[in-house]
C-alpha positions in Angstrom: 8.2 103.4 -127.6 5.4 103.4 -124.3 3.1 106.2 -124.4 3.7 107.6 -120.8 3.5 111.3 -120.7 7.2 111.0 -120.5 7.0 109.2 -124.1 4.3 112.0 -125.6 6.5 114.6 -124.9 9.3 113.5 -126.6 7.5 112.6 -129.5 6.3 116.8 -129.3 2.7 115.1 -128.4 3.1 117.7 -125.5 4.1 120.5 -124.9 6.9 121.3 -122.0 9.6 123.7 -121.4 12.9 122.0 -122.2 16.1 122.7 -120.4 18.6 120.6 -122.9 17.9 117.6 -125.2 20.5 115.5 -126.0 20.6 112.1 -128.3 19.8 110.3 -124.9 17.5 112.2 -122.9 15.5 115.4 -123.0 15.4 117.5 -119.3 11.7 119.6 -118.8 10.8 121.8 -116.2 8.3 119.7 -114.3 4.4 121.1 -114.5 3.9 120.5 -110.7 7.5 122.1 -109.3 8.1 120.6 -105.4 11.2 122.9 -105.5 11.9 126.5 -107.2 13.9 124.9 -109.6 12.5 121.3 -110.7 13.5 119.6 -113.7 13.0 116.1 -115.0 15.8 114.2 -116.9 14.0 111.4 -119.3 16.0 109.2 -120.9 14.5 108.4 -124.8 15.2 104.5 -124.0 11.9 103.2 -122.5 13.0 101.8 -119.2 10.5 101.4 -117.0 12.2 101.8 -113.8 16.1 100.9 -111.9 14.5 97.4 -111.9 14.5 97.2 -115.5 18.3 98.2 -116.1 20.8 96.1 -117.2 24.3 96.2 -117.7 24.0 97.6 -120.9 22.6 100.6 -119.9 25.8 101.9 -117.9 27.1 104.1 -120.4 23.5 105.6 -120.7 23.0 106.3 -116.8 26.4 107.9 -117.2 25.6 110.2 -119.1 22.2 111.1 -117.1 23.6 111.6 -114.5 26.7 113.6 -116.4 23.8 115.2 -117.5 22.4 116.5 -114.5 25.6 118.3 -113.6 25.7 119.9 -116.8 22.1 121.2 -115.8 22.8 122.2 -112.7 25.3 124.2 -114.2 23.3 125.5 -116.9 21.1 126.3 -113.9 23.4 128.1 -112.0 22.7 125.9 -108.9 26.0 123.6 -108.8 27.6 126.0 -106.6 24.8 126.5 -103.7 23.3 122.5 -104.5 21.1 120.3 -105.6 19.2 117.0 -105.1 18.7 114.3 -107.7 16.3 111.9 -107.2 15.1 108.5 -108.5 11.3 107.2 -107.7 11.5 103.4 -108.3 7.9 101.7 -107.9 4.4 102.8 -106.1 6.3 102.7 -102.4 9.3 104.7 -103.8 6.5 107.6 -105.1 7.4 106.6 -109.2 3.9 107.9 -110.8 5.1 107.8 -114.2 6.2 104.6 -115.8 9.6 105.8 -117.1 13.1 106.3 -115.7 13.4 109.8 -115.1 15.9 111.6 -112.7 14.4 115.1 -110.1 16.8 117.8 -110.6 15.4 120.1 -107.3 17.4 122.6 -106.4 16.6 127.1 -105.4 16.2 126.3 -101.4 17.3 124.1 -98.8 16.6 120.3 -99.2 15.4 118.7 -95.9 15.9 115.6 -95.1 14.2 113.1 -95.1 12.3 114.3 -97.6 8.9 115.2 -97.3 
């Protein structure tokens, strides 16, 4: 396993505020929230970014993103929405060398985004 932030708190390394861990990913409440409600959805696989999936990850982005509605949920924000987003590189904003998922949701979501 890399030992990205992402990494250190799955190991418990660090602490963070966790939504819902399953056997494929563990969801946090980002540190530096861009929305009222921000949450990040890691997948335990180290994948570095969409660039790095493969076919064989299908079932596993699947259930991320099954995942995300079932946090929204949890949430209480499926009804009024939600934005999930994927950073992929330097030019697509990715800061953290790890797949992850934005769950931002509590206020209207402009577009484009900021």
């Amino acid at each position: 396993m890399s030992n990205t932030i992402f990494h250190k708190i799955i190991r418990r390394e660090i602490p963070a505020t966790i939504v819902k861990e399953t056997d494929d990913y563990i969801s946090v409440h980002d540190i530096a929230p861009k929305s009222p409600i921000h949450v990040l959805i890691i997948p335990k696989k180290t994948i570095r970014n969409i660039n790095d999936v493969s076919q064989k990850d299908t079932e596993l982005l699947g259930r991320l993103l099954i995942g995300a509605k079932e946090i929204a949920e949890l949430l209480g924000v499926q009804e009024n929405g939600y934005r999930l987003v994927i950073n992929n590189g330097p030019d697509g904003g990715q800061t953290v060398d790890q797949l992850h998922i934005h769950l931002l949701a509590g206020r209207q979501q402009g577009w484009p985004p900021g």
